[in-house]
C-alpha positions in Angstrom: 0.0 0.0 0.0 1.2 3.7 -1.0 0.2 7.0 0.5 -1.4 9.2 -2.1 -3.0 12.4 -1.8 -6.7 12.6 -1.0 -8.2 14.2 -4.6 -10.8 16.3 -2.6 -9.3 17.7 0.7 -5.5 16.6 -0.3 -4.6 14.8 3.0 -2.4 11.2 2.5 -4.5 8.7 2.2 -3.6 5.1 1.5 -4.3 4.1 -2.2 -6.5 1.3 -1.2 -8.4 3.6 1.5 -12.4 3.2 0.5 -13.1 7.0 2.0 -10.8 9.8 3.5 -10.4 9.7 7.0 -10.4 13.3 7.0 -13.2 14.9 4.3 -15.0 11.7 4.5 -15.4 11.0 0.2 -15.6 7.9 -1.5 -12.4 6.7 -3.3 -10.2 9.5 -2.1 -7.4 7.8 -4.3 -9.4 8.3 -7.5 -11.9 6.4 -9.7 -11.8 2.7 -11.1 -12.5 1.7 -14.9 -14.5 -1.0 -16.1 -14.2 -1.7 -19.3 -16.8 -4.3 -20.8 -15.0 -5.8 -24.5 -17.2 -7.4 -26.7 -15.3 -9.9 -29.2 -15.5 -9.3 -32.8 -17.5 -12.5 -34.0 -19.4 -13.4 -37.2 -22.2 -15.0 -35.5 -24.6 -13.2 -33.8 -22.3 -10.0 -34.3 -25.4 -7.9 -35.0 -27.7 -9.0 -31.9 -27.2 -6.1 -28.9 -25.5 -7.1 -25.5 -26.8 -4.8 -22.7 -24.4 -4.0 -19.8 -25.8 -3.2 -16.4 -24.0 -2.6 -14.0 -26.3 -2.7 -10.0 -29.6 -2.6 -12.5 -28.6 0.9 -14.5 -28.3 0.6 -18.0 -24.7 1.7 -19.2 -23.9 0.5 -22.7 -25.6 -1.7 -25.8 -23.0 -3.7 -27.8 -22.5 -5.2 -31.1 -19.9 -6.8 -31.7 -15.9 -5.2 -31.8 -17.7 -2.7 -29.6 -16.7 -1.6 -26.2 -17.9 0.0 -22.8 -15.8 2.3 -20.9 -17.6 2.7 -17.3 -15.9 4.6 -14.8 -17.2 3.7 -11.4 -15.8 4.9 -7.7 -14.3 2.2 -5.8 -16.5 -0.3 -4.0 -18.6 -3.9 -5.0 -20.8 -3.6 -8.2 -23.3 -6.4 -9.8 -22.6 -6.5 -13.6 -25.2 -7.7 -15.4 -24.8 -8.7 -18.8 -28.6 -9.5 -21.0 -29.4 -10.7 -25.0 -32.5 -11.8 -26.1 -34.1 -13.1 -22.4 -30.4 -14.7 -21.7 -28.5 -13.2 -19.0 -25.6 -13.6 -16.6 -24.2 -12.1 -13.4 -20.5 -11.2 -12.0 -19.6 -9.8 -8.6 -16.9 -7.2 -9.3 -14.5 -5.2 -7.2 -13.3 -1.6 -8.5 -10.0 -0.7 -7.0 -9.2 3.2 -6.7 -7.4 4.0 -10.7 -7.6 0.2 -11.2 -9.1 -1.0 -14.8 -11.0 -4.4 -14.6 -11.8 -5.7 -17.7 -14.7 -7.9 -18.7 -15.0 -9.7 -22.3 -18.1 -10.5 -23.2 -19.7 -13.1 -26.1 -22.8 -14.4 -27.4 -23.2 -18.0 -28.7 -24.7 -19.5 -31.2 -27.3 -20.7 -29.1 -27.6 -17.3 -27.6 -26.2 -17.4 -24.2 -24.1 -14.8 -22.9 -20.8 -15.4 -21.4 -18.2 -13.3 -19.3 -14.8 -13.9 -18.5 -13.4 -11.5 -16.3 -9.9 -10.5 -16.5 
């Protein structure tokens, strides 16, 4: 763990603090990224892939496409939906971390996540 500086009141802060113990905000360290890739695929490249992430709507992708979601640091559901199929992933946002999450649609239509 590093000290940083606090990016609203400026006090040191430990990178992997959730909120300031001074000012009191949420990822005094900065903001996390998460960035939802969908592969580039000949089947089913046309049919949309909504990304949710805790139930609001962020992004719609076809395929090659993806979703840049910056999110403060904490525990998010990420909610992945095509054509009635869905599936779920627990995922942790660091403070100036970038999770990525590819993303693909079978053949039979079921969507699938691999989180990296």
């Amino acid at each position: 763990m590093a000290l940083v500086s606090c990016r609203e009141c400026g006090s040191e802060v430990s990178d992997s603090a959730v909120t300031c113990p001074k000012c009191g905000v949420a990822g005094p360290a900065g903001d996390g990224r998460l960035v939802v890739a969908r592969r580039k695929k000949f089947a089913n490249g046309g049919v949309r892939i909504d990304v949710r992430v805790d139930g609001v709507q962020h992004a719609s992708l076809r395929s090659g496409q993806e979703a840049h979601i910056i999110l403060a640091p904490g525990k998010y559901t990420l909610e992945l939906s095509s054509r009635g199929n869905s599936t779920r992933a627990a995922v942790e946002i660091k403070s100036r971390q970038t999770l990525t999450c590819v993303v693909d649609l079978s053949a039979m239509g079921s969507v699938r996540a691999t989180l990296d």
